[in-house]
N, C-alpha and C positions, 0 to 999 in steps of 0.2 A: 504494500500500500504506500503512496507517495504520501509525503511528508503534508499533516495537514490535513489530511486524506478521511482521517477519524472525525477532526471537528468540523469538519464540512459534510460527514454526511450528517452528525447529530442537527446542525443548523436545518437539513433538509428534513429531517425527521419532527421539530422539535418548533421551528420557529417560522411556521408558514404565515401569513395573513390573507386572511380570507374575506373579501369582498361581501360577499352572501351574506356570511354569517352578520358580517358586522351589519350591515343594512336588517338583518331576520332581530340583532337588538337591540336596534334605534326604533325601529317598530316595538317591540314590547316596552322598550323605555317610555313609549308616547302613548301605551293604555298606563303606564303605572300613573304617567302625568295626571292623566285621566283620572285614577281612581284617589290619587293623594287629594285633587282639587273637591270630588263628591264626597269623601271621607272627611276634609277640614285636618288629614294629617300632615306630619314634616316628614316622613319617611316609612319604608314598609321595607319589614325584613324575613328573609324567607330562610328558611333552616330545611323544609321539605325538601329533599335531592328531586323529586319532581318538577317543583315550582324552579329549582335551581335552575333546572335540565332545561325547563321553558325556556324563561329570562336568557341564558344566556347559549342558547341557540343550540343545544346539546350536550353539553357542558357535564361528566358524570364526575359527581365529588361525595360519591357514596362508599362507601368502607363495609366492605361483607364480613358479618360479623361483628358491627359494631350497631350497638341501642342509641346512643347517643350523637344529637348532631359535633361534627368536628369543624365543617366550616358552613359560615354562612352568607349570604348577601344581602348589606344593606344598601337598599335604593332612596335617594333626595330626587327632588325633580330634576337636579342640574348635576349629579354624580351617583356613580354606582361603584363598589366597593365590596372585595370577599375581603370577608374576616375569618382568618385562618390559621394554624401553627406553623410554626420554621419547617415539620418535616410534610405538609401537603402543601406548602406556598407553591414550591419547585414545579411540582406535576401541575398545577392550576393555571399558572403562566404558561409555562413552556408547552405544554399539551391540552388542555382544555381549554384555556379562554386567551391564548396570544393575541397583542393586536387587535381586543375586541372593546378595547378603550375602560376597563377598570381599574381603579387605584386597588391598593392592597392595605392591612394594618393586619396583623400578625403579634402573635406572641411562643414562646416556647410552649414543646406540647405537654409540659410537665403542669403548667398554669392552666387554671379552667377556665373554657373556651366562654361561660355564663360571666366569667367577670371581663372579657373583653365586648359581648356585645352589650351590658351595662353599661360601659363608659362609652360607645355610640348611642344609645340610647337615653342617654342622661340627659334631659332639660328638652327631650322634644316629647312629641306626640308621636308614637308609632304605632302602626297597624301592622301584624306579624300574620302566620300562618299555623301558628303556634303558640301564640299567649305568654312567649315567653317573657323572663326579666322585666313583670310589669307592664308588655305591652299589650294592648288591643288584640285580640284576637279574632281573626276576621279570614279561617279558612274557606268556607264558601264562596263568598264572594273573592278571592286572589282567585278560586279554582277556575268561576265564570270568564276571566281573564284569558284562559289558556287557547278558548275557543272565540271566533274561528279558526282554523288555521291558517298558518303565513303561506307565502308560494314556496320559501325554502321547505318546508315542514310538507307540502305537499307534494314535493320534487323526491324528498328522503322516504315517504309513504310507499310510493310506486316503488323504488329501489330494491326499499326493504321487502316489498312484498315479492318480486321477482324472486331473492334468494329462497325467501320460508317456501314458497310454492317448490321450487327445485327443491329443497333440500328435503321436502315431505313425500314430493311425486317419485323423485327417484328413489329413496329408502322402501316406497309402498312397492317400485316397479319389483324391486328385487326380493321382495317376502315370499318365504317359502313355507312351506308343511314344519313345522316343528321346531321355527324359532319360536322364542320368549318374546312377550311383551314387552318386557326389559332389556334385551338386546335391542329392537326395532327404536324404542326409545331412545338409547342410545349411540345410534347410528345418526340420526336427525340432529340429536344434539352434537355430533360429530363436527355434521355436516356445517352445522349453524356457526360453532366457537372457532372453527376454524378459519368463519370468515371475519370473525370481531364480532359477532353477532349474539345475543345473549338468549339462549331458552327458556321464556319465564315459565312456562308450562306447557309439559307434553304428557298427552293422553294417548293410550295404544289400550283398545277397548276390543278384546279378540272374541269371536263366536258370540256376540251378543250379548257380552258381559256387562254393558251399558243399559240395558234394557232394565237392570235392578240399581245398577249405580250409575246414578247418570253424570256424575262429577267424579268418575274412576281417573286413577292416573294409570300407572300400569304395573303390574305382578312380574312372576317367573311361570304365569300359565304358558304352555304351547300353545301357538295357533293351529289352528287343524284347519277348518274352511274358511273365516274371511276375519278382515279387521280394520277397526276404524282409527286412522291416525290421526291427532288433534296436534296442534301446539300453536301456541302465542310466543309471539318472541319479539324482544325489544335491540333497537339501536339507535343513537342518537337521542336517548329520552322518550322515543316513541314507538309504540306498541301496531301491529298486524297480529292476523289468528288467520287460520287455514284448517279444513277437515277434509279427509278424503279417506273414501271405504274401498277396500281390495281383496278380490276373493280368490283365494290359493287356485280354484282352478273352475269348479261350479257354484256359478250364486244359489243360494238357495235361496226357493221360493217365496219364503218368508219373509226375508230379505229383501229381496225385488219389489214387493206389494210395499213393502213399508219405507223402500227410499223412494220410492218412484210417490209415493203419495207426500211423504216431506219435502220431496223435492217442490208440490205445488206451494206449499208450507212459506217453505224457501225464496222460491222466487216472487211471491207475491210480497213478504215482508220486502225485499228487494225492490220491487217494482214501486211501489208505498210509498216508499222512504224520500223523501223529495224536500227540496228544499221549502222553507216558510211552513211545513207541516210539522202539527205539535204530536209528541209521541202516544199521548193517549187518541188520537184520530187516527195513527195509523193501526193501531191494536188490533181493534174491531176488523179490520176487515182480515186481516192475519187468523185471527178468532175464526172467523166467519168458515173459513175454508178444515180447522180443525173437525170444524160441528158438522161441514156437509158431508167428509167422508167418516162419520161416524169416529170420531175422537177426540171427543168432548173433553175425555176424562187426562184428555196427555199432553196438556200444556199445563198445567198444575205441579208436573212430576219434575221439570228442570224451567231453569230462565230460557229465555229465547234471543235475545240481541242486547248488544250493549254499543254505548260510543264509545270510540277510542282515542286515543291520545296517550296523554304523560301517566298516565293509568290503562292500566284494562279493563279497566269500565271508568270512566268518565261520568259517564251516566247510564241506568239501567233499565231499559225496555218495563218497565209496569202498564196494567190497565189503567193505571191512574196520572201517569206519569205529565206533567205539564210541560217539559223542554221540549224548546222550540227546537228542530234542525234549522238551522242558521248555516250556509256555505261558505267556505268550503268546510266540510263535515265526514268524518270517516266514523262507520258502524259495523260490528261485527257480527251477521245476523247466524245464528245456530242452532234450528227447529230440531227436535226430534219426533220418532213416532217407533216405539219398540225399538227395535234391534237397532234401527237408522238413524244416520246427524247428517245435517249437511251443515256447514259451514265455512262464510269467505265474506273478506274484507271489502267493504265499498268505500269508494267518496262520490259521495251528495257534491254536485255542484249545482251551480244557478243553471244550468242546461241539461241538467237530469245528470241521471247514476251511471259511475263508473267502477264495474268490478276491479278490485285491485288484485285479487288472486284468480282473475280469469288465466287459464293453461292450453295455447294453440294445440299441445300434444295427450292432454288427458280425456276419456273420452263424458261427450256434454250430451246433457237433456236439454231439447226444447218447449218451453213450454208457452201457453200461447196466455197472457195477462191483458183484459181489457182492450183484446185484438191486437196486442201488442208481444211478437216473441222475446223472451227470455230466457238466456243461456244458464244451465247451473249445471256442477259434476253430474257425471255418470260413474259407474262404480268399472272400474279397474279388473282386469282378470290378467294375473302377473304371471300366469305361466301353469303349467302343468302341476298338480302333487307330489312328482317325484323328484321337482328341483330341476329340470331341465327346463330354457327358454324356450319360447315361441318365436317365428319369425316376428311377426306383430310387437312381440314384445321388445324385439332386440332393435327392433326401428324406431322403438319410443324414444327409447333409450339414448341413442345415436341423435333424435331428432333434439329431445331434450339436452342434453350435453353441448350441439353448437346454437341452442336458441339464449342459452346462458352465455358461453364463451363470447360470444358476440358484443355483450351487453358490455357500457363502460360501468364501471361501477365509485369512479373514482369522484373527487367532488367536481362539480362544471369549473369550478372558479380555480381548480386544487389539483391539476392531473399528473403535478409532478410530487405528490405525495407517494411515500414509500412504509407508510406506519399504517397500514390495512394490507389484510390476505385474503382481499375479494379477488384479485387475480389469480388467485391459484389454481393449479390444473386442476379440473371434477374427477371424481372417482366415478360415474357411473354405471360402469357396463356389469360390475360385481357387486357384492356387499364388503364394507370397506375392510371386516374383518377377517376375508376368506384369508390371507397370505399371512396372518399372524400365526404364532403359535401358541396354542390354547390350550395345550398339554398339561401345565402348571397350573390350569384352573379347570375347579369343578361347575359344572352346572348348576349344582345343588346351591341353596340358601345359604350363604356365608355364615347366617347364623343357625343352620342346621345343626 
């Protein structure tokens, strides 16, 4: 390596500035203006790593494993400001927020972090997320703040949902007779961390094991005929969810009747969802379609949609529910009916709905809403019982593998970034675990 060679690439790694971002929180700077002026505060300070992640354009200053906030952001109408310790200052500049116009005030992290936003908070009015150190508590209304979403925030939505859809389709293409639950999970999650991607929650719901638990994650059962993979996964502070059902080789009939009827389920909440529509009016007609094919009794037994954002549920689909969809607006709608879920990510614009985990390569139902077609999964058949591919299936595969490669993934404003491994070559023709060796480990329950 030539001389120099080290601190020029940390510089490239370390100290980009990014255009977008800065512009994604000059915008939130200018609803906080907003809410200090309606509120009669002198500042609002956020401790939430969601509200954080908002504010400052994706920004993760979250510590796993840790109960307590370590840094936080206090905003004035005319500055903004992490208050942090000497050992996360380093990461917060250099990696999270460079260049995105914050001062800093810092303490050692032996010192509690509660007596350094006391002396911000001393002699004004603040309004928090938190209640903390005597101030205002006012998380509701910060949370109304988050939505709608910016154009950055809807740029990273699409992004993100492009990987979760691969990283769930291919894991499903390649499930055979006699993996675990737990492996299949594991694969997806694979898929995901490997691109910086974080798995907040993955469900592998095998033979209809969802039909008694309808918020199952996933066991050491075997799959034998089919199975439903879920997962929600964040990056950038913001949240997609994707569901897609795969049957080892024949669907069973029970099966068929129950996705192909949530499918209508599906696509109608879908169709619904529109901009300036408040969520208890779209319910009913979501409702409506339960009760005509006779399953009254099976929206009762799980939730059905949420909105999405810096949470996975932002807000949650009730019959009562009064939020507005306001655009641009992302909803994760996820019916069931027995054995069946369908589940996939939209954004509501002012011009109607756009699936975000629509997949050119997996196979779609049409179905036909108010004269108007609507695209939703079909269920998957990965291959023969005995582990051997189908043509059909090896085409997916192939097709899926350069529908991703193709994709940039890097930032519009940022393409000479080298601190993401969304470029990395796909694994998909195999399961990623076929060339390992698994000798040293048993199948059985570790804690068997």
């Amino acid at each position: 390596m030539v001389e120099g060679g080290f601190e020029e690439q940390k510089r490239r790694r370390h100290l980009i500035q990014d255009p977008a971002r800065m512009s994604d929180v000059e915008l939130k700077h200018d609803r906080v203006r907003q809410f200090l002026t309606s509120t009669g505060a002198d500042a609002l300070l956020l401790q939430d790593p969601a509200n954080i992640a908002w504010f400052a354009a994706g920004a993760d200053v979250s510590r796993y494993c840790s109960e307590n906030s370590q840094s936080s952001l206090f905003v004035t109408e005319d500055a903004r400001l992490f208050a942090t310790n000497a050992v996360d200052a380093t990461q917060i500049f250099e990696r999270e927020a460079f260049g995105l116009g914050f001062q800093l005030k810092q303490r050692e992290w032996f010192q509690p972090h509660s007596a350094l936003v006391d002396d911000l908070s001393r002699g004004r009015r603040v309004v928090s997320d938190s209640g903390a150190e005597g101030t205002k508590g006012a998380a509701r209304r910060i949370a109304r703040m988050r939505l709608p979403l910016t154009r950055l925030e809807v740029i990273r939505l699409r992004k993100l949902s492009r990987v979760l859809v691969h990283a769930v389709e291919v894991t499903a293409g390649n499930l055979q007779a006699g993996m675990t639950e737990a492996a299949v999970a594991g694969e997806v999650s694979h898929r995901l961390v490997k691109r910086t991607v974080t798995p907040v929650r993955i469900q592998v719901c095998a033979d209809g094991r969802n039909d008694r638990f309808r918020h199952w994650g996933y066991g050491e059962d075997q799959i034998e005929s089919f199975a439903i993979i879920s997962c929600v996964a964040r990056r950038w502070g913001l949240h997609v969810a994707v569901s897609r059902t795969v049957a080892v080789d024949k669907v069973p009939s029970d099966l068929l009747q129950a996705h192909q009827q949530s499918a209508l389920v599906h696509c109608s909440g879908m169709f619904f969802s529109r901009n300036g529509e408040v969520l208890r009016d779209v319910w009913p007609k979501v409702r409506r379609i339960y009760e005509k094919f006779g399953h009254a009794n099976e929206w009762p037994l799980a939730d059905q949609a949420d909105v999405l954002g810096y949470r996975t549920s932002e807000v949650q689909l009730t019959p009562d529910s009064d939020f507005e969809l306001s655009a641009p607006v992302a909803m994760y709608w996820h019916p069931s009916i027995g054995p069946a879920m369908h589940g996939d990510s939209i954004l509501i614009t002012a011009h109607g709905c756009e699936r975000l985990t629509h997949s050119d390569i997996w196979p779609q139902l049409t179905i036909t809403v108010k004269g108007q077609q609507v695209l939703c999964p079909g269920i998957l058949r990965s291959g023969k019982a005995d582990g051997t591919a189908s043509a059909d299936r090896e085409q997916s595969v192939l097709q899926s593998e350069a529908a991703f490669s193709s994709l940039n993934f890097g930032e519009e404003s940022d393409t000479g970034r080298i601190d993401s491994a969304w470029e990395l070559e796909l694994t998909s023709e195999r399961s990623i675990f076929d060339d390992e060796d698994d000798a040293a480990f048993s199948e059985e329950s570790v804690l068997d």
